[in-house]
Every structure is written in structure tokens, then in C-alpha cells.
C-alpha positions as CSV (number, residue, x, y, z in Angstrom):
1,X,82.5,190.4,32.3
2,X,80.3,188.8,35.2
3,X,80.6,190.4,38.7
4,X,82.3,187.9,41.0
5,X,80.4,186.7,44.3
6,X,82.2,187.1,47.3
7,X,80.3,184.9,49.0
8,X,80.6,181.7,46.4
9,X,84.6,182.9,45.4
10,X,85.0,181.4,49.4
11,X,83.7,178.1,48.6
12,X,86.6,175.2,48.2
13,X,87.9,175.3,44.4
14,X,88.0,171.4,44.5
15,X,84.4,171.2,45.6
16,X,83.3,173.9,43.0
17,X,84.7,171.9,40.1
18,X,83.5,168.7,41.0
19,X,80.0,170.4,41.6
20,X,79.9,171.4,37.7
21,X,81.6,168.2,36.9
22,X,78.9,166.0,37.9
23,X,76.2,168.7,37.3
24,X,77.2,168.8,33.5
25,X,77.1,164.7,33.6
26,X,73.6,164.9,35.4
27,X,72.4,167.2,32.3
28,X,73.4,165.2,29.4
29,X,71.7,161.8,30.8
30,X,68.4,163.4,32.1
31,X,65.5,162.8,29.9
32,X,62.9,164.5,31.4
33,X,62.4,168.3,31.7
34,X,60.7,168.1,34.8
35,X,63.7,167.6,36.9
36,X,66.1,169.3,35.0
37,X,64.1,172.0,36.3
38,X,63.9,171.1,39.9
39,X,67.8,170.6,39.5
40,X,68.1,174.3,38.4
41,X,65.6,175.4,41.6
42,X,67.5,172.8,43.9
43,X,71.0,174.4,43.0
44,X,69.7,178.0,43.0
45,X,68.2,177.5,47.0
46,X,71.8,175.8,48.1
47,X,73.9,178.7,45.9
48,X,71.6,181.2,46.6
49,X,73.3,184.7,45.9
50,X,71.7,187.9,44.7
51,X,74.8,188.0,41.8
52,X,74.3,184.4,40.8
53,X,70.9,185.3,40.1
54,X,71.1,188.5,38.3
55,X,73.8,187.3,36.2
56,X,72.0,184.5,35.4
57,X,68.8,186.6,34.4
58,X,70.8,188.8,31.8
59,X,72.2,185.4,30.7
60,X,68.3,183.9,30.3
61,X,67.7,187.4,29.1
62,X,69.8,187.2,25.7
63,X,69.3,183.9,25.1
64,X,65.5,184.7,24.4
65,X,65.7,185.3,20.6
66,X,67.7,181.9,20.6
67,X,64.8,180.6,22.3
68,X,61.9,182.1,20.4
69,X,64.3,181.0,17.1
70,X,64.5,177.6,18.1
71,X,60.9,176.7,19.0
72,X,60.0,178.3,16.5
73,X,62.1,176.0,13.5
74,X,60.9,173.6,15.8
75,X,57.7,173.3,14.9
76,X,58.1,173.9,11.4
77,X,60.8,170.3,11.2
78,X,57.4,168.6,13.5
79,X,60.2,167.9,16.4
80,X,57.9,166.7,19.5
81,X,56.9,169.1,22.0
82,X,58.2,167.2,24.9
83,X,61.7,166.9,23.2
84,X,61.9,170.7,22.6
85,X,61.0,171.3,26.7
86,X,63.6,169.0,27.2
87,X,66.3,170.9,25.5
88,X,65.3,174.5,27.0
89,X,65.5,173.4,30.2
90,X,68.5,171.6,29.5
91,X,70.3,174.7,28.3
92,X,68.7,177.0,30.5
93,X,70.5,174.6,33.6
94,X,73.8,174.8,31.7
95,X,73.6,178.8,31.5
96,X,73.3,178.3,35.1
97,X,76.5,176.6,35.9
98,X,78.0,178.6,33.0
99,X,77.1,181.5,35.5
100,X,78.6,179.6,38.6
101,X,81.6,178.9,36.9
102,X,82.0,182.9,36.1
103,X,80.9,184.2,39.1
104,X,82.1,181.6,41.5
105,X,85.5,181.1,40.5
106,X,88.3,183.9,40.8
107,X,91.9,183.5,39.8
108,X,93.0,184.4,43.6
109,X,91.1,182.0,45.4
110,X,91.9,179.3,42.9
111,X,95.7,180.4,43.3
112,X,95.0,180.5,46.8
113,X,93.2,176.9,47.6
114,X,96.1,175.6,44.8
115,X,98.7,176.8,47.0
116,X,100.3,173.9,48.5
117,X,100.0,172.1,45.1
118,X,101.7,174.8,43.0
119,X,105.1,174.1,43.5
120,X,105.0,170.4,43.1
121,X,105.7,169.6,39.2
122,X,102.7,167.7,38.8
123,X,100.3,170.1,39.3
124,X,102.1,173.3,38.1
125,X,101.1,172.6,34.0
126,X,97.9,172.4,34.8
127,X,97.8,175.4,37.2
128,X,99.8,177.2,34.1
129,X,97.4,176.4,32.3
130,X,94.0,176.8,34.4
131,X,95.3,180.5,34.8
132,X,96.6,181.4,31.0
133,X,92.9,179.9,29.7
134,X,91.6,182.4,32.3
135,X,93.9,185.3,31.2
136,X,93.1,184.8,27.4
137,X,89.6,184.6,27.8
138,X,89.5,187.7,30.1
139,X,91.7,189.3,27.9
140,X,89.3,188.2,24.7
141,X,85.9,189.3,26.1
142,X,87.4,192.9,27.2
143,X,89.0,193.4,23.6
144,X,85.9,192.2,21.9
145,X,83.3,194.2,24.1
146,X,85.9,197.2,23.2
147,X,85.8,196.7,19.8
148,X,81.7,196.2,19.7
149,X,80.6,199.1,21.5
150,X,82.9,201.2,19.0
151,X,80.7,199.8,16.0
152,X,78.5,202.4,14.6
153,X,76.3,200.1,12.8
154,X,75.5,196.1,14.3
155,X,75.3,193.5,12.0
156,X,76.3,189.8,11.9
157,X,79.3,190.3,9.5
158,X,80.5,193.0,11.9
159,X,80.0,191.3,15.2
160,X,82.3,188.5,13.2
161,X,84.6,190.2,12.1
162,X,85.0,191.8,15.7
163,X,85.3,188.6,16.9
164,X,88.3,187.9,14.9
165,X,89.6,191.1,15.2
166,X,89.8,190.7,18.7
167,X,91.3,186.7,19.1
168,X,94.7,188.2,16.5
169,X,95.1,191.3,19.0
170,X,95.1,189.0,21.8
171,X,96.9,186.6,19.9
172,X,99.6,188.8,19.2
173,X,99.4,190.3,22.8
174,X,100.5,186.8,23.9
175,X,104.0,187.1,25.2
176,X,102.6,190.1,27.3
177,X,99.5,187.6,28.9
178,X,102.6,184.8,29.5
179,X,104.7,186.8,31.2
180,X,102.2,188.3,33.6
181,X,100.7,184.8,34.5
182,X,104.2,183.6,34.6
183,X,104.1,187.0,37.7
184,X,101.2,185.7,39.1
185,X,102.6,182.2,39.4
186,X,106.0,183.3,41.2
187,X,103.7,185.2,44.0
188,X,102.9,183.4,47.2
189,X,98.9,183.5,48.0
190,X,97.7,183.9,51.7
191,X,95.4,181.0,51.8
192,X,91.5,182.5,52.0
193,X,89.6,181.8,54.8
194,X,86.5,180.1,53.3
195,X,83.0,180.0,53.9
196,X,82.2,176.9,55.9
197,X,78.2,176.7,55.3
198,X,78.6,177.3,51.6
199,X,81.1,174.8,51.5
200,X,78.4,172.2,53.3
201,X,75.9,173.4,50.4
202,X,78.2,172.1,47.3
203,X,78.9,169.0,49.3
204,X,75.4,168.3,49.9
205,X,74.9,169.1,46.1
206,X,77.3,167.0,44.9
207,X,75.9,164.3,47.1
208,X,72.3,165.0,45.8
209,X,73.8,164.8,42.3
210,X,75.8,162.0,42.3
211,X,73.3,159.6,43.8
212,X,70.8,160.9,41.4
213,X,73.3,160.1,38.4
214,X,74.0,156.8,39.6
215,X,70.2,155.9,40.1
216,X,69.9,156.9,36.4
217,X,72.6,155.2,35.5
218,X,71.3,152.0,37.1
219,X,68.3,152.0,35.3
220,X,70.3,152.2,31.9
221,X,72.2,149.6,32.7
222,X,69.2,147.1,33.9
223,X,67.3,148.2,30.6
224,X,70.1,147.6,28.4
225,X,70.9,144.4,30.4
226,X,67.2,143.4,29.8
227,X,67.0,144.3,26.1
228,X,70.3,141.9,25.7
229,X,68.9,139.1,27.2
């Protein structure tokens, strides 16, 4: 699993989600590579923390062969050169927040921020089940990286197989993960004192990302206004 960042695990939950919210909106509608990239740049110098960055290098680092695979069947289907920019940069923002999202967010904070809300019936589903989909996947990705490392031989039928290995132990673990969130739920959580300027960073992000959206967003609408008329 990714290292959690002290630093970013004191920003406001709220703020953190609608940061990727917004940022994963912002990266379906761009059409041009060049500021997907300067959106990457732009959120690493207002997140900037040495674990976001490493984690996000090992990320970058095994999605190479993907890359190499891609551009590679790329060429050989005659797909533009522009469009296949486009797309790397394009994944290589989403590894990015996918890399936030696991080293930003801890299950203690987000109890923590959620406190006030977590005893009020609206909002205790959803906490339920913010925090099992948390406890699964944890409990997944451990199994799974238990049951690779124990492979003498690698191969794509084995990693598979692992892989489905692992999601029936869990599976059958999951009375077990229930009752241990259930735990977790029934605790009271001091509220954490959270980082004030890194808190002003995703809100000047979300501002920079949102008006950015909605000037794109504009200009689909005047050109599809335009083609109707």
C-alpha cells in the first residue's frame, strides 16, 4: 500500500473530494495535452509533498510498459500523434489524483472531519460504506501482494488467478471486515487539527479548476449553439 502523507491527511476531507471531483471532470473534457500537463505541474506545486511525489513516480514507473505497449499499437492502427499525447498525459494526470486519493485520504481523518455527521441517519450509510470500501480494498491489496510475492514463477495466468484467489479469501473474511468497521464506527474520533495553508491550496485549486471547466464548458456550449443554428 501507498505511505500516507501527514501533511495532506490534515487537509479538510470535504475539500479533498471535491478537489478530485472536479479534477476528474476537468480531465475528461480537456482536449489538449498541453494543459493537461500544466494541470498535473499546477497541482503538484499547490500539493507539493516529498510522498505525493515518490508514490507517484513508482506509479509513472509501472505504467511504462503500458505506455511503451500503447504507442506502440498506436502507430501500427495509424491513430494520430496528437491524439495519443493526449491520452498519456491524460492518464498520467489521473495516476496523479489516484495517488492523492491514496496518500491523502486516511480512514481517521475522514472519521474524524465526518464526526459531527456520523450519528445523524443520513450520512451514517454512506460513512458505512466510505469505510467498508476502504476496509475491503485494504484488505484485498495486502492478501493479493501476500499471495504474489509467494509465487515462484510470474506469469499472467498466475497473477489472475492470484487475483481471484485473493477477492474469495476476502470475500469469505467478510463478516470479520463488518464487524471491525462496525468497531470503528461505534468509536468517538478527536476531531484533527488541520493544516490551514494546505487547506487554502485545494481551495485555490478547486477554484483554478472550476473556472477553468466552466470556460471550457462555455465554449461547447456556444459551438454547439452555433452548429444548431
Amino acid at each position: 500500500m501507498l505511505k500516507k502523507s501527514r501533511k495532506l491527511t490534515r487537509e479538510n476531507s470535504f475539500l479533498k473530494i471535491a478537489l478530485v471531483l472536479i479534477s476528474i471532470i476537468l480531465t475528461v473534457i480537456l482536449k489538449d495535452y498541453r494543459i493537461v500537463l500544466c494541470q498535473s505541474a499546477l497541482f503538484l506545486l499547490f500539493q507539493f509533498d516529498y510522498l505525493l511525489i515518490t508514490n507517484w513516480l513508482k506509479i509513472l514507473r509501472k505504467l511504462i510498459p503500458f505506455f511503451l505497449t500503447y504507442h506502440l499499437m498506436a502507430i501500427m492502427f495509424s491513430i494520430e500523434y496528437p491524439i495519443q499525447i493526449l491520452f498519456s498525459s491524460k492518464l498520467i494526470y489521473l495516476s496523479l489524483l489516484s495517488d492523492y486519493l491514496f496518500t491523502a485520504f486516511d480512514i481517521y481523518s475522514l472519521l474524524s472531519h465526518l464526526e459531527r455527521f456520523r450519528f445523524r441517519r443520513s450520512f451514517l450509510s454512506s460513512i458505512k460504506f466510505i469505510v467498508l470500501c476502504n476496509s475491503f480494498i485494504s484488505e484485498f491489496v495486502t492478501v493479493n501482494r501476500n499471495l504474489v510475492m509467494s509465487l515462484k514463477t510470474k506469469s499472467i495466468a498466475s497473477v489472475l488467478y492470484t487475483l481471484s484467489e485473493a477477492f474469495s479469501i476476502v470475500w469469505n473474511d467478510k463478516e470479520r471486515i463488518e464487524i471491525e468497521v462496525e468497531n470503528q464506527l461505534n468509536q468517538s474520533y478527536t476531531p484533527l487539527k488541520q493544516d490551514i495553508l494546505s487547506n487554502i491550496s485545494v481551495i485555490l485549486l478547486i477554484i483554478q479548476s472550476t473556472l477553468l471547466t466552466t470556460h471550457i464548458l462555455f465554449n461547447y456550449a456556444k459551438i454547439l449553439s452555433t452548429i444548431s443554428l
